[in-house]
C-alpha positions as CSV (number, residue, x, y, z in Angstrom):
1,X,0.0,0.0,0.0
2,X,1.5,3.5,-1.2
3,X,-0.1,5.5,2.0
4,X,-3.5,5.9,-0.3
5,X,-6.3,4.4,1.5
6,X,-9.1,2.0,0.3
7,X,-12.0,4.2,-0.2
8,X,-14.6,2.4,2.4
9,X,-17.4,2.3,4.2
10,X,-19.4,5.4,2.2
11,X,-22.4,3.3,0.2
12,X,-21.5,3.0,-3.3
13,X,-20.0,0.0,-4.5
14,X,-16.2,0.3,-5.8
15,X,-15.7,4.0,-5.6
16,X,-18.0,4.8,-2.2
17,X,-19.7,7.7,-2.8
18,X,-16.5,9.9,-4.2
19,X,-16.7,12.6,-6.8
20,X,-15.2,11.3,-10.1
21,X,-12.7,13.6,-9.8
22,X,-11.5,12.7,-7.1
23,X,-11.3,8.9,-8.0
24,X,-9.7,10.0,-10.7
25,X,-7.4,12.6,-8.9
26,X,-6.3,9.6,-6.2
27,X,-6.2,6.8,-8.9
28,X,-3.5,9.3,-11.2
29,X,-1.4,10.0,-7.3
30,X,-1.2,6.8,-6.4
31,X,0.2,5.4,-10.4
32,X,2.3,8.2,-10.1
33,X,4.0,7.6,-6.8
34,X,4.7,3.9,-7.3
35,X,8.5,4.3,-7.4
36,X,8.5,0.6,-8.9
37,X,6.1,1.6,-12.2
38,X,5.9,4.5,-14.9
39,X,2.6,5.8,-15.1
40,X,3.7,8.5,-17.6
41,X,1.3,6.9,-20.8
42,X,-1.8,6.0,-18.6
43,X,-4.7,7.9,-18.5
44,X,-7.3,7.4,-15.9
45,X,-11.1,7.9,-16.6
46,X,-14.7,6.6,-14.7
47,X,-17.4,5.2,-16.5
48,X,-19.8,4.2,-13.7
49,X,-19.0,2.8,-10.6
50,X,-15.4,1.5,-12.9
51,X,-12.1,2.9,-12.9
52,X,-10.7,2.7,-16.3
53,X,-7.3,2.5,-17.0
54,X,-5.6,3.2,-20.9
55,X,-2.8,3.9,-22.7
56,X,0.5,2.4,-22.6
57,X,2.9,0.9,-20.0
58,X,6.8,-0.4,-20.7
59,X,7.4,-3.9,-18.9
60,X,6.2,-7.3,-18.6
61,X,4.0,-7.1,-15.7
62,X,2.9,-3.4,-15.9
63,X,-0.4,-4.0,-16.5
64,X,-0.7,-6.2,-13.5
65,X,0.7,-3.6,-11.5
66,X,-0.9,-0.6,-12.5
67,X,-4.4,-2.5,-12.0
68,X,-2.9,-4.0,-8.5
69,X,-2.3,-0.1,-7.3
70,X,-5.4,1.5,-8.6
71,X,-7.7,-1.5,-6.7
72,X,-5.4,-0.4,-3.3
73,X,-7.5,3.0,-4.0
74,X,-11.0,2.1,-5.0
75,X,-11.0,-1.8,-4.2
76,X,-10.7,-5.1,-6.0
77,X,-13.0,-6.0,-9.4
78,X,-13.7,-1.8,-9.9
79,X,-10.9,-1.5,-12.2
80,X,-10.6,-2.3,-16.1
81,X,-7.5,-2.1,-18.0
82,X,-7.0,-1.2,-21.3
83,X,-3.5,-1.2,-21.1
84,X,-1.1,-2.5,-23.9
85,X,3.0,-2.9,-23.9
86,X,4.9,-1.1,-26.3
């Protein structure tokens, strides 16, 4: 865990209640602080109660790991990658 907290407890399944914005705001943070992971090709968008997750990543095992840090911020199975390696 990075220091960005599970969103819980709030009502709404996956993202809890929070703005899209701010999903979207704590989703980008978190990608971007992983010291391990190179977020600079991954946009972040919200199409209903989903985090979505595009663009481009570098390594073998990127896409795992950019979907493993944005579920640490809205929770397992509300993230979808579309995420291919160049």
């Amino acid at each position: 865990m990075l220091g960005f907290p599970a969103f819980t407890g709030h009502g709404e399944p996956g993202r809890q209640g929070h703005s899209d914005a701010a999903t979207r705001a704590s989703v980008e943070s978190a990608l971007h602080a992983a010291a391990d992971f190179e977020a600079g090709e991954i946009t972040v968008s919200i199409s209903g109660s989903y985090v979505i997750l595009e663009g481009f990543v570098r390594q073998r095992g990127d896409v795992e790991r950019a979907l493993q840090i944005a579920e640490g911020v809205v929770g397992r199975g509300y993230v979808r990658a579309r995420l291919l390696r160049r």
